[in-house]
C-alpha positions as CSV (number, residue, x, y, z in Angstrom):
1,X,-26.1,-25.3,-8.9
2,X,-23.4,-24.0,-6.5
3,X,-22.6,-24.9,-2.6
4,X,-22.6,-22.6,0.2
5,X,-19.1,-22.8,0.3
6,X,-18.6,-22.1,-3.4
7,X,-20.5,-19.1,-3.0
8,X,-18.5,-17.8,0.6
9,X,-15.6,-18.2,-1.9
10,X,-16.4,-15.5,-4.0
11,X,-14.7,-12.5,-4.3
12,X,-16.2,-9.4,-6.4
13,X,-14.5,-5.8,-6.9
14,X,-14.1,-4.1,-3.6
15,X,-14.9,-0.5,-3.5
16,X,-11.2,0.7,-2.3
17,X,-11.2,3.8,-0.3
18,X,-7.1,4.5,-1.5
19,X,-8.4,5.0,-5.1
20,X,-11.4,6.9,-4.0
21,X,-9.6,9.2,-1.8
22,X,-6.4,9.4,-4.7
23,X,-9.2,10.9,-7.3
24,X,-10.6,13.1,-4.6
25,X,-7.4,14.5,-3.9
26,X,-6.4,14.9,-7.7
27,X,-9.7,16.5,-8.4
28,X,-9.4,19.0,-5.5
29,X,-5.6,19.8,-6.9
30,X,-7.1,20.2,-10.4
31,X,-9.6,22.4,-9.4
32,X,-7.5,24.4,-6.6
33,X,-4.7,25.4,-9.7
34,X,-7.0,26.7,-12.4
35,X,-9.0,28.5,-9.4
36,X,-5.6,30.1,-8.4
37,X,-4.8,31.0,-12.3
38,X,-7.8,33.0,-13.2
39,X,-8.4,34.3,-9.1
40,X,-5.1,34.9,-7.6
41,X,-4.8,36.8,-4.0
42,X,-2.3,38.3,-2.2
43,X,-0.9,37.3,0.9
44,X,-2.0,39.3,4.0
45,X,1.3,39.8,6.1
């Protein structure tokens, strides 16, 4: 079947924590503008 050091060799897909935290970001934005659209405040000065 396949050596050890074939199977050291293998790479799969990573879980990447750039991409994760990119969408987490964009999805906060997304969310953040349309909140501020329909539920605007005032600034307190």
């Amino acid at each position: 079947m396949y050596s050890s050091e074939e199977l050291k060799n293998i790479t799969g897909g990573g879980f990447s924590w750039g991409v994760f935290t990119a969408i987490t970001a964009g999805i906060t934005f997304i969310i953040s503008v349309i909140d501020g659209y329909f539920r605007p405040l005032k600034c307190n000065k």
